[in-house]
C-alpha positions as CSV (number, residue, x, y, z in Angstrom):
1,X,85.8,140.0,161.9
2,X,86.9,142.6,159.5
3,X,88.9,141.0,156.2
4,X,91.5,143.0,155.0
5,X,91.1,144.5,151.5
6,X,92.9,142.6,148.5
7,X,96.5,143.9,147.9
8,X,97.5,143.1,144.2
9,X,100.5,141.2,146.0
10,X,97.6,139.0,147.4
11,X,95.5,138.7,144.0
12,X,98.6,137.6,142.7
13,X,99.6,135.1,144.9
14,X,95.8,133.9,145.0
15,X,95.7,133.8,141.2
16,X,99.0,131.7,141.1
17,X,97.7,128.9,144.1
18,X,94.8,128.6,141.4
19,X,96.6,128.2,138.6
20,X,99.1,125.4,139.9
21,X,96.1,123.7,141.2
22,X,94.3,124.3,138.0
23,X,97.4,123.0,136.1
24,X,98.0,120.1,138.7
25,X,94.5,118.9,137.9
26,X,95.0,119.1,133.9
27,X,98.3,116.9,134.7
28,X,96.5,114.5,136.5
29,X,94.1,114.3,133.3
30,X,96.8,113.9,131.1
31,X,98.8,111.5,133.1
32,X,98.6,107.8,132.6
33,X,97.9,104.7,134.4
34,X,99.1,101.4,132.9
35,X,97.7,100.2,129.5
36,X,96.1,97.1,129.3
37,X,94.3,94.8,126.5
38,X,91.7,92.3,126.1
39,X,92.2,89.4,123.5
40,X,88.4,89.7,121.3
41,X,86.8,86.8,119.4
42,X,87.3,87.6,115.6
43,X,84.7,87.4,113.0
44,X,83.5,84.1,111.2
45,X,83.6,84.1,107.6
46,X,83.7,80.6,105.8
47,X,86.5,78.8,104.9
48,X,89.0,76.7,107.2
49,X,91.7,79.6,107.5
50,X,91.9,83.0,107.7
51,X,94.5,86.1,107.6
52,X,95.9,89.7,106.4
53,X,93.5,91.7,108.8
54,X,93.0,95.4,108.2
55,X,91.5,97.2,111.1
56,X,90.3,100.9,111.8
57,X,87.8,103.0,113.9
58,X,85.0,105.0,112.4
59,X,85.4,108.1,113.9
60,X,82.0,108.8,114.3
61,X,80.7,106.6,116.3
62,X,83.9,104.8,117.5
63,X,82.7,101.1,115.9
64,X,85.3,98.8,115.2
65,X,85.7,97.8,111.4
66,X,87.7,94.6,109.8
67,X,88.6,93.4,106.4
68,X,90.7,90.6,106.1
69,X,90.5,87.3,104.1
70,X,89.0,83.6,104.7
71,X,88.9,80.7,102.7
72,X,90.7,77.4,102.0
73,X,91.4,75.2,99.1
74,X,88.2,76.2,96.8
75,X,89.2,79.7,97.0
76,X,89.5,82.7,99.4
77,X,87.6,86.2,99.1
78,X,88.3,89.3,101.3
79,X,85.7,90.1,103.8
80,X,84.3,92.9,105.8
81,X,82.3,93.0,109.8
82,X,81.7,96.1,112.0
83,X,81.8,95.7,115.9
84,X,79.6,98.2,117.7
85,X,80.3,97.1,121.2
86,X,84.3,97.8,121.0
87,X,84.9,94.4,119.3
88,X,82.8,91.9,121.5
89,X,80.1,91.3,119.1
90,X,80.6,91.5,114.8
91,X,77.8,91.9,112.7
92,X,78.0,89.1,110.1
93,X,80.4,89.1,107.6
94,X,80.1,90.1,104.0
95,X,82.1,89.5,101.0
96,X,83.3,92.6,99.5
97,X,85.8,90.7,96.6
98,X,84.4,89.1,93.8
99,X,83.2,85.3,93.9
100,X,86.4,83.5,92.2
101,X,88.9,86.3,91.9
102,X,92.1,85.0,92.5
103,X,94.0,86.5,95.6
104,X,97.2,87.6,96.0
105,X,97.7,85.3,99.1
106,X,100.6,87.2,100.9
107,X,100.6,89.0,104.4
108,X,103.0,91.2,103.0
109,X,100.4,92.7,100.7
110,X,97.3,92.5,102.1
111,X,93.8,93.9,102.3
112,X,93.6,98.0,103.2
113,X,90.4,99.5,104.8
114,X,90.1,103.3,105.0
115,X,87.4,105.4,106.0
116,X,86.0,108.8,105.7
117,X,85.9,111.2,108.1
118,X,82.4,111.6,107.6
119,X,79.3,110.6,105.3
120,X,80.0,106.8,106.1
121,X,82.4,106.3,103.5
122,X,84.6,102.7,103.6
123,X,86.9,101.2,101.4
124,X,88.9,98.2,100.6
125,X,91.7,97.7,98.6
126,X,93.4,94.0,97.6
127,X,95.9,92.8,95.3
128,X,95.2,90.3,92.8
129,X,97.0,87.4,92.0
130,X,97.1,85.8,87.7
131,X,99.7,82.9,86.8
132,X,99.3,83.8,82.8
133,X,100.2,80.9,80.8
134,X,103.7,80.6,79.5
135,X,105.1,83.2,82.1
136,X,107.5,82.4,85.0
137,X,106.1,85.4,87.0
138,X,102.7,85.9,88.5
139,X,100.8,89.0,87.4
140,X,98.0,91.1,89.3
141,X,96.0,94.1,89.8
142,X,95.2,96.7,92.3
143,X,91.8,96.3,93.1
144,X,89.3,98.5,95.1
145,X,85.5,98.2,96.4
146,X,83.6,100.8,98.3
147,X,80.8,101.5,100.9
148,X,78.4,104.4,101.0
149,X,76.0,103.0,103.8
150,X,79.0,102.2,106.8
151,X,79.7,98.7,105.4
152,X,76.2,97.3,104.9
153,X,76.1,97.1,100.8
154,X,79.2,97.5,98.6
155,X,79.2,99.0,94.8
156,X,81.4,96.6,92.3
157,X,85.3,96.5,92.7
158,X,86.9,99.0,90.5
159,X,91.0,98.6,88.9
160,X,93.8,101.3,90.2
161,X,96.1,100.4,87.8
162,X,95.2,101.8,84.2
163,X,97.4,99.2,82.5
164,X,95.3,96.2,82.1
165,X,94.1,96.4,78.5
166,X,98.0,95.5,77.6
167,X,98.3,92.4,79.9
168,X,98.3,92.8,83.7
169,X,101.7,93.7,84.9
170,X,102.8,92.9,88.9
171,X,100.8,95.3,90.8
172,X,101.0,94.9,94.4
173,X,101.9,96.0,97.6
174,X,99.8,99.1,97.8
175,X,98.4,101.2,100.1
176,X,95.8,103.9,101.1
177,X,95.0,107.4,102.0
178,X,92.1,109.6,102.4
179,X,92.4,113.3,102.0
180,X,90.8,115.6,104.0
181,X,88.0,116.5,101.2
182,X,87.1,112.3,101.3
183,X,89.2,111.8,98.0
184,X,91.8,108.8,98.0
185,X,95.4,108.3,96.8
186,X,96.6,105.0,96.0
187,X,100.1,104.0,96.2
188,X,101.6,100.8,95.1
189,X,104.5,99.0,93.6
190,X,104.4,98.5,89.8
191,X,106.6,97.0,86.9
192,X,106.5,99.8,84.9
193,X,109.3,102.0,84.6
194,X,109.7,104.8,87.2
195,X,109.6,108.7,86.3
196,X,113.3,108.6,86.8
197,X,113.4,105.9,83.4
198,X,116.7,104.7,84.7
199,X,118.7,101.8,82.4
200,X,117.6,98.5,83.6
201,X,119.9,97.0,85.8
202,X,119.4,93.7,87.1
203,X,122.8,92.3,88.0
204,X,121.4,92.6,91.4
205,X,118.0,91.3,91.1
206,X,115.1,93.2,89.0
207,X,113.4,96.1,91.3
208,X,109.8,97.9,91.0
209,X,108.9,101.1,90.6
210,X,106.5,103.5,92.8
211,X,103.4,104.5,91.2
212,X,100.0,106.6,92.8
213,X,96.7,107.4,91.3
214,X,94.0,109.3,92.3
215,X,90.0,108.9,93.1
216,X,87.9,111.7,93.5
217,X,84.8,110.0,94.0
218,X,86.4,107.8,97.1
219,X,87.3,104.8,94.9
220,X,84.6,104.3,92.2
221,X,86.6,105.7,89.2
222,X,90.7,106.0,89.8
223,X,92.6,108.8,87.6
224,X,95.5,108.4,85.4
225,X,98.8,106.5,87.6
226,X,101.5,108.4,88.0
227,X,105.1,107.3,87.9
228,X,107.3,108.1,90.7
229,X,110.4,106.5,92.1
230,X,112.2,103.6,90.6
231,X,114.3,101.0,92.2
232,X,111.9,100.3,95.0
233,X,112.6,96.8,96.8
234,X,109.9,94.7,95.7
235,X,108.8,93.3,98.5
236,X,108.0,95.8,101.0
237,X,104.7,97.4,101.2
238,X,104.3,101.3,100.2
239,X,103.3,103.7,103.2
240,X,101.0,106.6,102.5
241,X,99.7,109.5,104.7
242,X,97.6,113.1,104.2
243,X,98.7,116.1,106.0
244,X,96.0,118.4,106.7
245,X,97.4,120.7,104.0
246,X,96.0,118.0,102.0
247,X,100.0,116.9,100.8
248,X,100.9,113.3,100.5
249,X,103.6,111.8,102.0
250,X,105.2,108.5,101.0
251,X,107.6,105.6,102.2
252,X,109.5,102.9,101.0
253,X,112.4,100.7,100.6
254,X,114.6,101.6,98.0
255,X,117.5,99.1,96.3
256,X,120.8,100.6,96.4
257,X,124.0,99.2,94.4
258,X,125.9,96.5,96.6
259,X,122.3,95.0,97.8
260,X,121.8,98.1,100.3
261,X,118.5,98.5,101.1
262,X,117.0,101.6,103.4
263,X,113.8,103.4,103.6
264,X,112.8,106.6,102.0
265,X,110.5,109.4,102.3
266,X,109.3,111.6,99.2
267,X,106.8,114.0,98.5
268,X,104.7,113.0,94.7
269,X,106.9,114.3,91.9
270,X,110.0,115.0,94.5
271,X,113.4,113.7,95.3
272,X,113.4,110.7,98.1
273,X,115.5,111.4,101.2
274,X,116.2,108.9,103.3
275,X,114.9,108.6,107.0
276,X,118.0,107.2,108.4
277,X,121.3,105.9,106.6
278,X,121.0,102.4,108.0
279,X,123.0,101.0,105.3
280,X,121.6,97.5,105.7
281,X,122.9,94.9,103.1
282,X,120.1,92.3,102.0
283,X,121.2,90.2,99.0
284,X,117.2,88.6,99.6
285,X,113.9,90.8,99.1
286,X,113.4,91.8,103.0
287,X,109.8,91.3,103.7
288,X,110.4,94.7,105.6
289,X,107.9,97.6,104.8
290,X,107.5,100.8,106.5
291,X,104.5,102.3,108.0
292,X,103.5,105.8,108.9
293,X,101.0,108.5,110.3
294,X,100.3,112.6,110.6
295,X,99.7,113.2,113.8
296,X,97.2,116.2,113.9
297,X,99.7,118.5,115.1
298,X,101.3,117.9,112.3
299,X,104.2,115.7,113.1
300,X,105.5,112.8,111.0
301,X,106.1,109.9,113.1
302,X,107.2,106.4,111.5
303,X,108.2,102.9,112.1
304,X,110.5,100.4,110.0
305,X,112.7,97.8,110.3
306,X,116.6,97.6,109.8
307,X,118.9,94.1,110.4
308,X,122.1,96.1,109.3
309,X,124.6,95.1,112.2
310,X,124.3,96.9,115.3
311,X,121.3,98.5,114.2
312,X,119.1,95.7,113.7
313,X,115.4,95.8,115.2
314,X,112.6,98.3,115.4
315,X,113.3,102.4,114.9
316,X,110.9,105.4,115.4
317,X,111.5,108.6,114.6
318,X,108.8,111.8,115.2
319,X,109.6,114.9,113.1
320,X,107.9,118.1,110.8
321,X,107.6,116.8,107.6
322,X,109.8,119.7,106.3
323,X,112.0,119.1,108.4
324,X,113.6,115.9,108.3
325,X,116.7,115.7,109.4
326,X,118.3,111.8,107.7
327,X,121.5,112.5,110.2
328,X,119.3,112.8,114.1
329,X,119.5,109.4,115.5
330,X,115.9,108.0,115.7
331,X,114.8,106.3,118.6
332,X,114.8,102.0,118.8
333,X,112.0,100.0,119.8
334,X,113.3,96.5,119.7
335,X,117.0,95.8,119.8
336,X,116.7,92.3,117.8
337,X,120.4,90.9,116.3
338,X,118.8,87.8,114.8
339,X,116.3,86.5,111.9
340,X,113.6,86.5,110.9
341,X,112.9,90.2,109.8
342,X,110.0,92.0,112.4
343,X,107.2,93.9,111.4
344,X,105.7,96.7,112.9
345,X,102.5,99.0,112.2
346,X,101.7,102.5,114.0
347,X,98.6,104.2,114.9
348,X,98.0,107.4,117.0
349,X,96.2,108.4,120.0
350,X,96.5,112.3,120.6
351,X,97.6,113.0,124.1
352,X,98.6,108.5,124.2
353,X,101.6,109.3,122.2
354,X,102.3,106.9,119.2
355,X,100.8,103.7,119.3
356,X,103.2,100.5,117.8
357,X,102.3,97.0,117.5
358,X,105.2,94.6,116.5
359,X,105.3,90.4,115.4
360,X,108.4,90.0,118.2
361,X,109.4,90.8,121.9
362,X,112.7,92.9,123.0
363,X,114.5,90.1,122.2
364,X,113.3,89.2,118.4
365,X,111.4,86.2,119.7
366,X,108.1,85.7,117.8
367,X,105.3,87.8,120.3
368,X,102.9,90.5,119.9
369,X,104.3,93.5,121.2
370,X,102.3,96.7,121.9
371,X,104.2,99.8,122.6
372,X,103.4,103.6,123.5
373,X,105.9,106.1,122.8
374,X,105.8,109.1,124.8
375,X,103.4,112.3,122.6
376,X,106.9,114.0,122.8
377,X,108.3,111.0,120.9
378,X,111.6,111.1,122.4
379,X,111.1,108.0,124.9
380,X,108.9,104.6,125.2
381,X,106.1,105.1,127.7
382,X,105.2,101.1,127.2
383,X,106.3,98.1,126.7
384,X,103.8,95.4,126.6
385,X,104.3,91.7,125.8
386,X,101.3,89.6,125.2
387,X,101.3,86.0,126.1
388,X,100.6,83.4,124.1
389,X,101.0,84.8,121.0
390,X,104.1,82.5,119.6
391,X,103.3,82.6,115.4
392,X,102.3,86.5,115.3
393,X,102.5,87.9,111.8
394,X,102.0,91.3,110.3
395,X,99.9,93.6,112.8
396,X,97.5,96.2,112.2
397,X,96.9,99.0,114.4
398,X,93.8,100.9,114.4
399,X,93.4,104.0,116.4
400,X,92.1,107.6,116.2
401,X,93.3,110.7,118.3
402,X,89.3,111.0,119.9
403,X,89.1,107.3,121.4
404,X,90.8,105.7,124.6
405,X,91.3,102.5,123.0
406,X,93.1,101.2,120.1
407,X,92.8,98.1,117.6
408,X,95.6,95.0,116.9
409,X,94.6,92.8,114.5
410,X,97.4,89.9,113.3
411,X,98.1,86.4,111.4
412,X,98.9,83.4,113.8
413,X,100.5,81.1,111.6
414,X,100.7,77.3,113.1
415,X,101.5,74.3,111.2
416,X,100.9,75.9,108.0
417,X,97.8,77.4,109.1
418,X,96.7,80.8,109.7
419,X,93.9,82.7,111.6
420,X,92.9,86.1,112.9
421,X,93.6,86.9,116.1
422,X,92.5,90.3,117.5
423,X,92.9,92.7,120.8
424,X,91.6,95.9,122.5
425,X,94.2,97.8,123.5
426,X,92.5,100.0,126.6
427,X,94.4,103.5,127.1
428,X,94.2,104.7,130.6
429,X,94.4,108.5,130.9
């Protein structure tokens, strides 16, 4: 049987059946099957309680690493374990804050592990917490301990904030970044005036003010601290990412007049903008931080909490940096019109979309919640309620774009007790 020759209308057509297939295939790749999770037996450290767990993934080897904090009525320390198995096994613990130094004891503000993307670099960072005599306000440091070996020994913790020699101020709430050289920035909320030096007004309660610092030597010596914005609500946690252009980005909760408070973005040294005018009046402190990511294509995406009416609940928005627009609606997560305020945490997974963990259900009932927005970050791919987890606190996501699987770590608060609880979260793709 003679085959006829090739036309170019042929090679065309025969080129485009391969493509399509080639393209159906890489769909089918990229598609995804269901999520599940798998509830993990935490680490041991001694003490009757434990809480504030910090999780993340090396991302060279994909082990699981945990700090948190453990102890009971003779004094608590902040802890560190590394799961090489995906979190079925921990190696045993090991006490990475001082013997005796007083904790700040506050889900709100606790413990931050970061690690390099390379040379086995880990870090810690913990608030302090000092009741000097004759003052009606507790006091405290920024503290921060490193790792050179993955976690097995730890140098001696080292102060962010450079004010101590004149009395510790409050210094709290902070949090951490890692550049893309291995340096850190530290971000925190401080007593010190802000760069703005704006008259003290406290008719409406007294506010903080943003400060950073840097470490070039990931966290053994920390440089002078900067001031940035003032009028920061107290007590809301400080978010801080790295783009690849090696530019920090920062958010928090800022105190308008008439007890508005709403959540900012800000480059170091630049005006704030907000990320959506909620407008939410909240005569009390919200226990309400904001948390963030750079995706590595090199998109901003960001969770936080409003309970202004008719916007209250969960919001995430996905946008270029420069780009920001305050006005475009973001998108809502959890559609929650009651107390108490919710918390949520974000990770990223690459091709998974955005990965959120939150302390409530869709309806603001206490729950972990996992949930997967879509990469393009305009629609929830997930919704994912896990049971039995009445008394969830604060999560902590840890993910990294190169792994299937994700991280949640949380406080379960019972009867005024506390303990670690922990998950896998298995990405199917």
């Amino acid at each position: 049987m003679t085959v006829p020759p090739e036309t170019p209308l042929r090679r065309s057509v025969r080129l485009g059946r391969s493509f399509i297939v080639l393209l159906a295939l890489a769909l089918a790749g990229c598609s995804h099957g269901p999520s599940t999770f798998v509830e993990l037996k935490t680490p041991e450290a001694p003490g009757p309680e434990s809480g504030a767990p910090s999780i993340e993934i090396d991302p060279a080897n994909g082990d699981a690493m945990m700090s948190w904090m453990a102890g009971g009525p003779d004094g608590w320390r902040v802890w560190f374990s590394r799961s090489k198995d995906r979190g079925v096994t921990w190696s045993p613990p090991i006490a990475v804050s001082p013997q005796g130094e007083p904790l700040q004891l506050d889900l709100d503000s606790s413990p931050v592990l970061v690690v390099s993307d390379d040379e086995h670099h880990v870090g810690v960072g913990w608030n302090t917490a000092v009741y000097p005599p004759g003052r009606p306000a507790q006091t405290g440091d920024v503290r921060f301990a490193r790792s050179l070996d993955a976690g097995r020994t730890w140098d001696p913790a080292a102060t962010v904030n450079d004010d101590v020699a004149n009395g510790p101020s409050r210094h709290s709430y902070e949090s951490f970044a890692v550049y893309p050289d291995g340096s850190l920035l530290a971000a925190w909320l401080d007593d010190r005036p802000g760069a703005e030096r704006l008259d003290a007004d406290e008719s409406e309660g007294a506010d903080a003010a943003v400060y950073i610092a840097r470490s070039l030597d990931f966290g053994a010596h920390w440089g002078p601290n900067s001031p940035q914005w003032s009028r920061a609500s107290r007590g809301c946690r400080v978010a801080v990412a790295v783009d690849l252009m090696m530019r920090p980005l920062l958010s928090f909760r800022k105190h308008f007049p008439g007890q508005i408070r709403d959540v900012m973005m800000a480059r170091p040294d630049g005006p704030p903008e907000r990320l959506f005018t909620d407008h939410w009046v909240a005569p009390e402190e919200p226990r309400a931080g904001t948390s963030l990511v750079i995706s590595r294509d090199g998109t901003l995406r960001s969770v936080w909490y409003t309970g202004a009416p008719g916007r209250a609940g969960i919001w995430f928005r996905q946008d270029l940096p420069e780009m920001l627009d305050s006005t475009a609606v973001p998108l809502q997560l959890i559609h929650a019109e009651r107390d108490p305020v919710i918390n949520a945490d974000i990770g990223k997974a690459g091709m998974s979309g955005s990965l959120i963990a939150c302390d409530a259900d869709t309806t603001g009932a206490s729950a972990m919640m996992l949930v997967r927005v879509a990469s393009s970050g305009d629609h929830v791919a997930e919704r994912i309620v896990v049971p039995g987890t009445d008394g969830a606190h604060n999560p902590y996501v840890g993910s990294i774009n190169t792994r299937r699987y994700a991280f949640v770590a949380w406080t379960e608060r019972h009867d005024g007790k506390s303990r670690v609880r922990l998950l896998r979260w298995d990405l199917h793709r």
